[in-house]
PATILUM-346217 format. One record per residue (C-alpha): residue number from 1; x, y, z; chain. Coordinates in nm, 4 decimals, padded with zeros to 6 digits. Example, Ala and Ser with C-alpha at 12.3 -4.5 7.8 and 13.67 -1.06 7.14 Angstrom:
<rec 1 <01.2300 -00.4500 00.7800> "A">
<rec 2 <01.3670 -00.1060 00.7140> "A">
END
This chain:
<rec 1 <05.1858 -12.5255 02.2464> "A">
<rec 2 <05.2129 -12.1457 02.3830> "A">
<rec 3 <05.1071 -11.9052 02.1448> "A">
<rec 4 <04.9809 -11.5692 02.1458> "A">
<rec 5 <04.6098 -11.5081 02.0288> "A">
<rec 6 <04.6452 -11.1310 02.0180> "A">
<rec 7 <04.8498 -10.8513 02.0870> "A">
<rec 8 <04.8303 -10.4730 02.1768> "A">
<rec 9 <05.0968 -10.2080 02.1301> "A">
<rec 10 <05.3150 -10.2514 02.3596> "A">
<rec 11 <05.4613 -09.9159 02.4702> "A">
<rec 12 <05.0873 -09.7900 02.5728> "A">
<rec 13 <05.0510 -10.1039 02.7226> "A">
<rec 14 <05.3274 -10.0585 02.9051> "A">
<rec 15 <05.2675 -09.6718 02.9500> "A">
<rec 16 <04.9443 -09.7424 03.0801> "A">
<rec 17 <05.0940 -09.9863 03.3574> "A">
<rec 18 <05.3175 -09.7411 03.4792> "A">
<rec 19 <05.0282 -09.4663 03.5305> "A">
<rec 20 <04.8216 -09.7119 03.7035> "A">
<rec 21 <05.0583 -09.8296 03.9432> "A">
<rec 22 <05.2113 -09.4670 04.0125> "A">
<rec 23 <04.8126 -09.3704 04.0793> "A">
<rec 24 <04.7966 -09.6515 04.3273> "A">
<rec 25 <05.1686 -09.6728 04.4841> "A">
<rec 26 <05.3372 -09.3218 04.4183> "A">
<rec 27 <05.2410 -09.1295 04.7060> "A">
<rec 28 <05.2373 -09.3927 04.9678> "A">
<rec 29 <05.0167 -09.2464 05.2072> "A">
<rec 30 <04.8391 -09.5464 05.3170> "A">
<rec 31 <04.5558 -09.4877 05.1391> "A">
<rec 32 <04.5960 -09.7789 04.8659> "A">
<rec 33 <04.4671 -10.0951 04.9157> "A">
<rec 34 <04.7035 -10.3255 05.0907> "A">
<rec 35 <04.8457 -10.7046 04.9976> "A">
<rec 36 <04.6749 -10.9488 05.1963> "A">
<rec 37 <04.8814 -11.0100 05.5298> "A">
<rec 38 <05.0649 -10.6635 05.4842> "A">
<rec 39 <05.3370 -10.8405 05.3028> "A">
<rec 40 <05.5039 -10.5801 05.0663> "A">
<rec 41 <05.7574 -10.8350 04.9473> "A">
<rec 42 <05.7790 -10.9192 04.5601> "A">
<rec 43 <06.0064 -11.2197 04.5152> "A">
<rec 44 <06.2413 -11.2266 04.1666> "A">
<rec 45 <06.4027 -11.5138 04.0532> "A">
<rec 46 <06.6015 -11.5066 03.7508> "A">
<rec 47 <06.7315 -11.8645 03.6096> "A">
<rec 48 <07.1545 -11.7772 03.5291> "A">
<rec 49 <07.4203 -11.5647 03.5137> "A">
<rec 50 <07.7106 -11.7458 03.2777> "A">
<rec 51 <07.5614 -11.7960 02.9139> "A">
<rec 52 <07.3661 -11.4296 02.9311> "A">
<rec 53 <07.4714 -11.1641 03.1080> "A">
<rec 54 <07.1845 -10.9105 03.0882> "A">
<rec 55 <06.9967 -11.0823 03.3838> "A">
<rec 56 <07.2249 -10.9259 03.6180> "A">
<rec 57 <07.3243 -10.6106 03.4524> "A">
<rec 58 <06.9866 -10.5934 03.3070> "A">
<rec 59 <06.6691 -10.7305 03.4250> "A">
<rec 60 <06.7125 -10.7303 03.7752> "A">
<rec 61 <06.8076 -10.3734 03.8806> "A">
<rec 62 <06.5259 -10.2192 03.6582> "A">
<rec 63 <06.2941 -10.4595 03.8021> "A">
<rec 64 <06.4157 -10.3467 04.1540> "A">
<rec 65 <06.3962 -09.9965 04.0669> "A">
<rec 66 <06.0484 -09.9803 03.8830> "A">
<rec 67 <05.8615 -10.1795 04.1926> "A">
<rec 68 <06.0393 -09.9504 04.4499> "A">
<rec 69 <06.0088 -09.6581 04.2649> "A">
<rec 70 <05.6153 -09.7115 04.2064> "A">
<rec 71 <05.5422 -09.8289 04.5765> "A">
<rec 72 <05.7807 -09.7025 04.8076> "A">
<rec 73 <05.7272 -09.9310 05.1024> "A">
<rec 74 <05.7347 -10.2599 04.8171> "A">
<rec 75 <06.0654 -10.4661 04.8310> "A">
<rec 76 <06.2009 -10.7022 04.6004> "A">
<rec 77 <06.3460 -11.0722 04.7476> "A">
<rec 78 <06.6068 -11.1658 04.4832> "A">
<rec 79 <06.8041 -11.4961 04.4253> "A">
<rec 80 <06.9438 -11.5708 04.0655> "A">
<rec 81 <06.9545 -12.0085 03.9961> "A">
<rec 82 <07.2570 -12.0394 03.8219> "A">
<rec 83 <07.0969 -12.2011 03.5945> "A">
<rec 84 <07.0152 -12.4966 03.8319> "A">
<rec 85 <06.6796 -12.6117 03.8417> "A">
<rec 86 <06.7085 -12.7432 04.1897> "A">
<rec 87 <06.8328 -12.4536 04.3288> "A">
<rec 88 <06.5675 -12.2491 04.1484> "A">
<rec 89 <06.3032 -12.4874 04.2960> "A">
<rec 90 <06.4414 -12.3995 04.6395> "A">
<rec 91 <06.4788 -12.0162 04.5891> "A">
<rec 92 <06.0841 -12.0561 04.5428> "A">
<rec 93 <06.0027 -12.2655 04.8538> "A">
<rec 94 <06.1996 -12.0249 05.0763> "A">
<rec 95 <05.9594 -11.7232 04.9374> "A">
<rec 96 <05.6566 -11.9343 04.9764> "A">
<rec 97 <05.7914 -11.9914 05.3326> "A">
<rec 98 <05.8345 -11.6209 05.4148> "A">
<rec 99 <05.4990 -11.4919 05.2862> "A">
<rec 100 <05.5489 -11.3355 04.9874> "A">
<rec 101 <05.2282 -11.2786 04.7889> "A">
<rec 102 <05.3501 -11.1976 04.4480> "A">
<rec 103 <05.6402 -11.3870 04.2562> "A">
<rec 104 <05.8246 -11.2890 03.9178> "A">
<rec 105 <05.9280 -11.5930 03.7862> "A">
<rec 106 <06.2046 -11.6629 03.5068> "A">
<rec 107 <06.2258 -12.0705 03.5175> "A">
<rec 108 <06.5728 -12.2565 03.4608> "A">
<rec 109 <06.3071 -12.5113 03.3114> "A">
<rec 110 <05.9791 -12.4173 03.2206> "A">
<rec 111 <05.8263 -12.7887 03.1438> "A">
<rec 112 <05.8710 -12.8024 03.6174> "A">
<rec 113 <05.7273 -12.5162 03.6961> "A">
<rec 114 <05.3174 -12.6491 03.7006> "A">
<rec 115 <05.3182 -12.7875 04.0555> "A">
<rec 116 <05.4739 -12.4708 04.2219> "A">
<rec 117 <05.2301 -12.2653 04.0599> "A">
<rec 118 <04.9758 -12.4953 04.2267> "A">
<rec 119 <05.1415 -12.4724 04.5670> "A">
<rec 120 <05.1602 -12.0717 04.5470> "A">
<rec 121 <04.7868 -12.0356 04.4506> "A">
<rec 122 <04.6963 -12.2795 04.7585> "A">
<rec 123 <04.8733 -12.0287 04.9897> "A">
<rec 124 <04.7112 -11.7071 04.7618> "A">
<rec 125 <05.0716 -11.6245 04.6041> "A">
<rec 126 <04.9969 -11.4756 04.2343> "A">
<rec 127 <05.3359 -11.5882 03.9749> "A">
<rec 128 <05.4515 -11.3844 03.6973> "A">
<rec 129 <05.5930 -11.5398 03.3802> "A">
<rec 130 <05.9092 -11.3384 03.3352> "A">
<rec 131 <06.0573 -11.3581 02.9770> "A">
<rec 132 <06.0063 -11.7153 02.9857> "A">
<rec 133 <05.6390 -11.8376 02.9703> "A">
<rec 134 <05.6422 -12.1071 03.2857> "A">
<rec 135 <05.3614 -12.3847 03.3270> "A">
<rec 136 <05.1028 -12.3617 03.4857> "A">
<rec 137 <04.7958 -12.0737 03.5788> "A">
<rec 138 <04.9925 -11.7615 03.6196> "A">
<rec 139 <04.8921 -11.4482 03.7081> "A">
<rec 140 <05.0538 -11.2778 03.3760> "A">
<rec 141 <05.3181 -11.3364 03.1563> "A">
<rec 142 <05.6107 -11.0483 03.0254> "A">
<rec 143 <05.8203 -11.1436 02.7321> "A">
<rec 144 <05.8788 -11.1048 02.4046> "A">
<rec 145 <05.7632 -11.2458 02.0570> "A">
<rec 146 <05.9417 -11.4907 02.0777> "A">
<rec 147 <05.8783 -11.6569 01.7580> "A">
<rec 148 <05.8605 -11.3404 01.5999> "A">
<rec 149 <06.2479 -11.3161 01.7273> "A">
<rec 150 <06.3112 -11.6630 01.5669> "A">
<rec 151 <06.1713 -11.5236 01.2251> "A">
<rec 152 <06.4233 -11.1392 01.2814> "A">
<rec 153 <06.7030 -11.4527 01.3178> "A">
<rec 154 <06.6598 -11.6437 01.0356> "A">
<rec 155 <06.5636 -11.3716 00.8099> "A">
<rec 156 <06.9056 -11.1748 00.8989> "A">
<rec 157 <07.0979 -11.4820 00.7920> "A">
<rec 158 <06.9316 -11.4767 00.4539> "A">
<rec 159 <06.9470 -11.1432 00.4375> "A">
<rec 160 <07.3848 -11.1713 00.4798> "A">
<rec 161 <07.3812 -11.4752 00.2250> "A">
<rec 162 <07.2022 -11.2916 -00.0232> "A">
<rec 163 <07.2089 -11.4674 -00.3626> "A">
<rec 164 <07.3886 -11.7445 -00.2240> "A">
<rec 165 <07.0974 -11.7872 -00.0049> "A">
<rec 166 <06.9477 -12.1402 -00.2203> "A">
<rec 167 <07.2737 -12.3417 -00.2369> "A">
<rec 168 <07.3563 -12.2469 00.1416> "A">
<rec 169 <07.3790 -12.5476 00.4300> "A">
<rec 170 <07.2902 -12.3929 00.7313> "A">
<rec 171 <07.4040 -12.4810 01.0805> "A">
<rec 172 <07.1684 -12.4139 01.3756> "A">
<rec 173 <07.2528 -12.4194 01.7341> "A">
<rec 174 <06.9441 -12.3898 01.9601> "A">
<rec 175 <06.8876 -12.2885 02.2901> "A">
<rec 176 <06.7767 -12.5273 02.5882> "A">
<rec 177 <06.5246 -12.8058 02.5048> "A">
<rec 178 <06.3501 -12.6853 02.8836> "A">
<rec 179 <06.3145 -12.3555 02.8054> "A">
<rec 180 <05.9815 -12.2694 02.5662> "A">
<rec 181 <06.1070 -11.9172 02.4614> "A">
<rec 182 <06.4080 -12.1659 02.2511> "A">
<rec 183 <06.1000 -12.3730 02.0762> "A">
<rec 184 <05.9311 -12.0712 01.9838> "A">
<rec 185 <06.3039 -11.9025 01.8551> "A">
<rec 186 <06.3537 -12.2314 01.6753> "A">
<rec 187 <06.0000 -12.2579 01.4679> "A">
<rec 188 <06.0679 -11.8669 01.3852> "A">
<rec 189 <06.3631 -11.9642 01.2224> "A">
<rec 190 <06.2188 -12.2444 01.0551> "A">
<rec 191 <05.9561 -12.0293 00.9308> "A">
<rec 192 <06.2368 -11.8024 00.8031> "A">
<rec 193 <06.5175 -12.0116 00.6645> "A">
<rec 194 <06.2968 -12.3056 00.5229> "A">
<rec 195 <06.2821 -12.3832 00.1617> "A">
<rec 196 <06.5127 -12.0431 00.1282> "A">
<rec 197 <06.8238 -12.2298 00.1837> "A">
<rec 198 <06.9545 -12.5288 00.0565> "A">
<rec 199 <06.9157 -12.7389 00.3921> "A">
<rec 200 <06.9444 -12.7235 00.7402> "A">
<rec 201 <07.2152 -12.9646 00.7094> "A">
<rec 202 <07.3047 -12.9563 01.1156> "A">
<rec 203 <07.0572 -12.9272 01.3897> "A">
<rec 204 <07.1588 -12.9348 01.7810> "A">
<rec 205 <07.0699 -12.7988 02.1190> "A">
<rec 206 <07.3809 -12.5969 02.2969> "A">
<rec 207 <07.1823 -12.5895 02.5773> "A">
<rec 208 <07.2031 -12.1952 02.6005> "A">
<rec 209 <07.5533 -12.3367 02.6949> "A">
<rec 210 <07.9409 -12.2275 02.5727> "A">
<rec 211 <08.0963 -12.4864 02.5994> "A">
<rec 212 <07.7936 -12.7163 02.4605> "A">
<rec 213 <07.7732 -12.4648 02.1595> "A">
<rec 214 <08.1663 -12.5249 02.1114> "A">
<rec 215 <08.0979 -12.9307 02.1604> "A">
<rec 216 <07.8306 -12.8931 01.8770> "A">
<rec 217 <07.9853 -12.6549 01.6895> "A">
<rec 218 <08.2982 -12.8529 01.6250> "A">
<rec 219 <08.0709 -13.1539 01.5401> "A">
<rec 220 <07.9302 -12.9954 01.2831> "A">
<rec 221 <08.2313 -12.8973 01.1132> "A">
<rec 222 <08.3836 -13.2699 01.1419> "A">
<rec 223 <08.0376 -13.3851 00.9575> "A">
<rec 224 <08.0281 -13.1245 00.6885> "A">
<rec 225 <08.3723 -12.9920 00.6198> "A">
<rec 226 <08.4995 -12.7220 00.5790> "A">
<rec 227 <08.3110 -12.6175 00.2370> "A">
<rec 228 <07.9747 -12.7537 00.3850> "A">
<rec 229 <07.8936 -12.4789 00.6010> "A">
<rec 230 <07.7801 -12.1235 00.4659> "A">
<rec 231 <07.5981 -11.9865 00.7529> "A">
<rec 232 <07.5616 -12.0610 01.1485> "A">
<rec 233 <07.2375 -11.9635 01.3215> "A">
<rec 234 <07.3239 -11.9463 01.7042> "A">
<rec 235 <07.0316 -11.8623 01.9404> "A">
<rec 236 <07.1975 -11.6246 02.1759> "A">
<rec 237 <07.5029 -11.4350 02.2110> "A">
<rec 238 <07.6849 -11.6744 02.4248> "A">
<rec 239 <07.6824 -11.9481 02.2015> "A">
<rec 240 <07.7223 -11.7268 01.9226> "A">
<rec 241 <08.0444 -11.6223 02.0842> "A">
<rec 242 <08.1433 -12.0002 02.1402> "A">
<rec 243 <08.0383 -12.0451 01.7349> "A">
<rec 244 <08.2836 -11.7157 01.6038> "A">
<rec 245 <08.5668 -11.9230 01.8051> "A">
<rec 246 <08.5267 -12.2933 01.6477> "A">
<rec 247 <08.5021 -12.1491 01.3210> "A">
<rec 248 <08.8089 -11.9420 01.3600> "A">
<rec 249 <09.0372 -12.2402 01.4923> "A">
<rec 250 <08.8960 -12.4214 01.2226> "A">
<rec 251 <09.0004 -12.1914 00.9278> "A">
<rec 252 <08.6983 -12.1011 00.8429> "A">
<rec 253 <08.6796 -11.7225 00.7015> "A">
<rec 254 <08.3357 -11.5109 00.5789> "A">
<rec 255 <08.0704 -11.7164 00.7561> "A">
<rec 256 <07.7621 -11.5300 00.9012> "A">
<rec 257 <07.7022 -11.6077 01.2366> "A">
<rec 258 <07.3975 -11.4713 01.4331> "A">
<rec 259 <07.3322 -11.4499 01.8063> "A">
<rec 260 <07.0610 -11.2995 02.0658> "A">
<rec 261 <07.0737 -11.0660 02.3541> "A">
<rec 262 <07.2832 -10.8107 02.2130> "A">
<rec 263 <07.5496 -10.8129 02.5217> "A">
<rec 264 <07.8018 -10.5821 02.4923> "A">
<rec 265 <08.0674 -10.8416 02.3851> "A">
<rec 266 <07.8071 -10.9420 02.0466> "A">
<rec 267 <07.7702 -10.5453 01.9570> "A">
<rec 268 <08.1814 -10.5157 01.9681> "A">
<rec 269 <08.1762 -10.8465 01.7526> "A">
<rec 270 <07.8898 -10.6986 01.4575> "A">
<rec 271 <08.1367 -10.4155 01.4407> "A">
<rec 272 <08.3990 -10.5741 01.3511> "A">
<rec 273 <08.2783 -10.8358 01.1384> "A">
<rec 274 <08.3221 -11.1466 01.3471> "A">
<rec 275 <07.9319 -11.1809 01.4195> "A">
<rec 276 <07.6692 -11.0879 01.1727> "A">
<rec 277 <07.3826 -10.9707 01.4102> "A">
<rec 278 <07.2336 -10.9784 01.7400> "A">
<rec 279 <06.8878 -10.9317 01.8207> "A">
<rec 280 <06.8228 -10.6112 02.0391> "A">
<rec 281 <06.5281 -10.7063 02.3224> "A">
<rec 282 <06.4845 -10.3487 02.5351> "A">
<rec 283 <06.4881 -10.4931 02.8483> "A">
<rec 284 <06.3917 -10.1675 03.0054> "A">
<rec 285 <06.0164 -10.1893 02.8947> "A">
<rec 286 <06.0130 -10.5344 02.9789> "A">
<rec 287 <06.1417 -10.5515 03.3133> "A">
<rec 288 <05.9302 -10.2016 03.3657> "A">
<rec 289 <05.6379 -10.3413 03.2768> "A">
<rec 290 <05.6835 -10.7043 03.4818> "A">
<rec 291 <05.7713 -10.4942 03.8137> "A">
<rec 292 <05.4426 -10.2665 03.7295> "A">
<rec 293 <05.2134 -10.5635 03.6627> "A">
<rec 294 <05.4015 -10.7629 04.0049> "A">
<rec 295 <05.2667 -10.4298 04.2237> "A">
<rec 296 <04.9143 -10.3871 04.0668> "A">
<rec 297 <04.8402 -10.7447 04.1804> "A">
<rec 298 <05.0540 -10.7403 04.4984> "A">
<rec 299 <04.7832 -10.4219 04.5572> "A">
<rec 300 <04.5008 -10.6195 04.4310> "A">
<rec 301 <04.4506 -10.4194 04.1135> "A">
<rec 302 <04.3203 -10.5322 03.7532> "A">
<rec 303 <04.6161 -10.5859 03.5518> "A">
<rec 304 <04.4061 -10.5939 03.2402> "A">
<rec 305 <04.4933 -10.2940 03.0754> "A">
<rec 306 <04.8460 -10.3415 03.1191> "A">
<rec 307 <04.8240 -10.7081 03.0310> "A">
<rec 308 <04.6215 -10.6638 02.7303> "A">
<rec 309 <04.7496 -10.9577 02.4789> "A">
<rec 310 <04.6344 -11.3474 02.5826> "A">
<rec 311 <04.9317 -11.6588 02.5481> "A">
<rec 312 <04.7578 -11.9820 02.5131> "A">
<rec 313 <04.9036 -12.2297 02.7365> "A">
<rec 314 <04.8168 -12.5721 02.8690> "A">
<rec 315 <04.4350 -12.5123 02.7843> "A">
<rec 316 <04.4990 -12.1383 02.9552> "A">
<rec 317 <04.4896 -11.7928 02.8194> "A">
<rec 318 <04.7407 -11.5692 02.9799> "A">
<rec 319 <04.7456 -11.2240 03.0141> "A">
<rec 320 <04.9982 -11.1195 02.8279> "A">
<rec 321 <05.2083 -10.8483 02.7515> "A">
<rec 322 <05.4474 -10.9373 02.4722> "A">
<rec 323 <05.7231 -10.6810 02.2820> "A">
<rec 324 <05.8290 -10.6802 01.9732> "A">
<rec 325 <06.2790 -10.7148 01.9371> "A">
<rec 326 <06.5030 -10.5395 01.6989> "A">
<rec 327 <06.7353 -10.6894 01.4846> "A">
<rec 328 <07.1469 -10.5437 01.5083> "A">
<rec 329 <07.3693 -10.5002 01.2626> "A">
<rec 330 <07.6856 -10.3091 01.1791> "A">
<rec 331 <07.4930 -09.9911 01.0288> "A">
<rec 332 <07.2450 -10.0388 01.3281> "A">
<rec 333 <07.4533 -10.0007 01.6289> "A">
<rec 334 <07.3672 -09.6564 01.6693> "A">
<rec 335 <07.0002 -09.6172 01.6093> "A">
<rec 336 <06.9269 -09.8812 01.8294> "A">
<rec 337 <07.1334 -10.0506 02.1059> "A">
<rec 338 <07.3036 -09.6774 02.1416> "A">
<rec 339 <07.0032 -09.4717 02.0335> "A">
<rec 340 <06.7951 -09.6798 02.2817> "A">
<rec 341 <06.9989 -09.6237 02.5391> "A">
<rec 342 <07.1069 -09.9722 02.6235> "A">
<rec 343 <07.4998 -09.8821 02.6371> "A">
<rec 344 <07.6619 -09.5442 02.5887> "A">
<rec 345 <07.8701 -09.5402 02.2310> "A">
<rec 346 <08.1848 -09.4859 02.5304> "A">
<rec 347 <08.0827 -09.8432 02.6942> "A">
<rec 348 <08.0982 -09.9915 02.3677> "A">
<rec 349 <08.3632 -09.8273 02.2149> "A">
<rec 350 <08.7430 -09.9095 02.3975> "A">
<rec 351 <09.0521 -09.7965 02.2290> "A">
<rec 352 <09.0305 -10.1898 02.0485> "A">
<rec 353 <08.7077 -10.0977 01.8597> "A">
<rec 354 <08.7466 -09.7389 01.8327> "A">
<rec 355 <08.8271 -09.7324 01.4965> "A">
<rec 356 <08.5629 -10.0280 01.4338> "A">
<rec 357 <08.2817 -09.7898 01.5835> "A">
<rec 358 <08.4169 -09.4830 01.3792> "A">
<rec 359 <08.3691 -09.6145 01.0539> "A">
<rec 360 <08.0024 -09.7561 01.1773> "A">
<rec 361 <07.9010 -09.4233 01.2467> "A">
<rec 362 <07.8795 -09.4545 01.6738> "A">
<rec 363 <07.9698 -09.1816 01.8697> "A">
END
């Protein structure tokens, strides 16, 4: 099981990171250390680009700008899997192949990923964990609490049942069985939602999927009825969206839904009442702090300051740096997606949920 066996703050940790790598990288005057072979490549691959769209808009241009920023003559090797583990497997060869001595790594499936790890240490290639813990002994891991994120879930679901809470049946629709980050949202929710609800009285993987969501979704509605389902816990935003639309051709009025990511399409749907939350995850000190801690070891610096919490995994204890998410509501749009700077209240806020952002208070 991965767990974490302690944790620092994360914005010094993070802070800290930055300073260290700007000390070693910033002025580029050849005076830091160099990467064994001269190699100044950092490889990124992200797992897909259809159920979530923050990898793209997201993760990898602040990871692109954070390593280049820090060490000028650094570059970043990008492919994105598309969600297919094959092609992800590939994507890694091919860096392997061209020399690349540090890789940030967010796996399609996780439960794979031990053997490449292998094959990069036996050619002196470090691997980064990127939001997704993968198996094996790598260099660091970047995420979130994950569980903790699982428990924000669950808890906002009782929190919009209120009283109603006990004789609730809950519907849960949970991320990919190959991805660890979707055990560790599942047991939060657990954790949250058990013996606080009637029952959990549907229970399938969506496979961080749509259309698998919609497949499930409609499934559960067939078993229960119409009158058997109070609330639908959905573990990210895409499926949550998939969820809001099977309820609605279904008749079904005044049922919390909750998703994950908070994409742009969730916030506009918490606004005006179709989804009950998202969770917010600020990607910027995340994908900061993985493209720091990717050029302190591509410069052969201790990353233990930065990396200051351990993740147990496979008899392993990672260093870790893990942050903590933010749950989104309707009277929370502005202090945090907006506040944090994750969209402008403009992006968010088209003439078709103008008047759904005025009355929540974001401008």
């Amino acid at each position: 099981m991965n767990r974490p066996t302690r944790r620092a703050a994360a914005g010094t940790a993070v802070a800290l990171s930055l300073a260290l790598t700007l000390a070693a990288c910033g002025q580029d005057d050849g005076a830091q250390k160099p990467s064994a072979g001269g190699n100044k490549t950092i490889g990124l691959l992200l797992p897909e680009n259809a159920s979530s769209t923050r990898y793209e808009a997201f993760d990898r241009p602040l990871i692109e700008s954070t390593v280049t920023g820090l060490c000028p003559r650094c570059t970043v090797d990008y492919a994105n899997a598309n969600g297919s583990e094959t092609a992800q497997k590939s994507q890694f060869d091919q860096l392997l192949a061209k020399g690349v001595k540090v890789i940030l790594l967010d796996p399609v499936n996780a439960k794979v990923t031990a053997p490449w790890v292998e094959a990069a240490a036996a050619k002196g290639v470090q691997v980064v964990a990127y939001d997704r813990l993968a198996e094996g002994k790598v260099a660091a891991y970047v995420s979130f609490d994950n569980q903790r994120t699982g428990e924000l879930q669950g808890q906002a679901l009782l929190d919009a049942l209120g009283p109603k809470a006990a004789a609730a049946n809950v519907v849960m629709i949970n991320g990919a069985e190959t991805d660890p980050n979707a055990a560790m949202f599942k047991a939060g929710a657990h954790r949250a939602l058990d013996g606080r609800v009637k029952k959990i009285a549907y229970e399938q993987s969506g496979e961080w999927k749509p259309e698998v969501a919609t497949a499930k979704m409609n499934e559960a509605i067939k078993a229960l009825g119409k009158d058997g389902i109070q609330a639908v816990y959905a573990a990210n935003d895409g499926m949550a969206a998939a969820v809001v639309d099977a309820l609605k051709a279904a008749g079904l009025k005044n049922v919390p839904v909750g998703g994950q990511d908070a994409s742009i399409d969730a916030v506009r749907r918490v606004l005006i009442g179709e989804q009950t939350y998202t969770i917010y995850k600020p990607y910027k000190p995340e994908a900061e702090a993985a493209g720091s801690i990717a050029v302190q070891l591509l410069e052969g610096m201790d990353i233990s300051s930065s990396a200051s919490s351990l993740t147990e995994s496979g008899g392993e204890h990672i260093p870790s740096l893990l942050l903590t998410p933010i749950v989104v509501t309707k009277p929370k749009v502005q202090v945090t997606v907006v506040g944090g700077g994750l969209y402008k209240a403009a992006d968010i806020c088209t003439p078709e949920y103008a008047d759904a952002c005025a009355a929540a208070g974001v401008k």
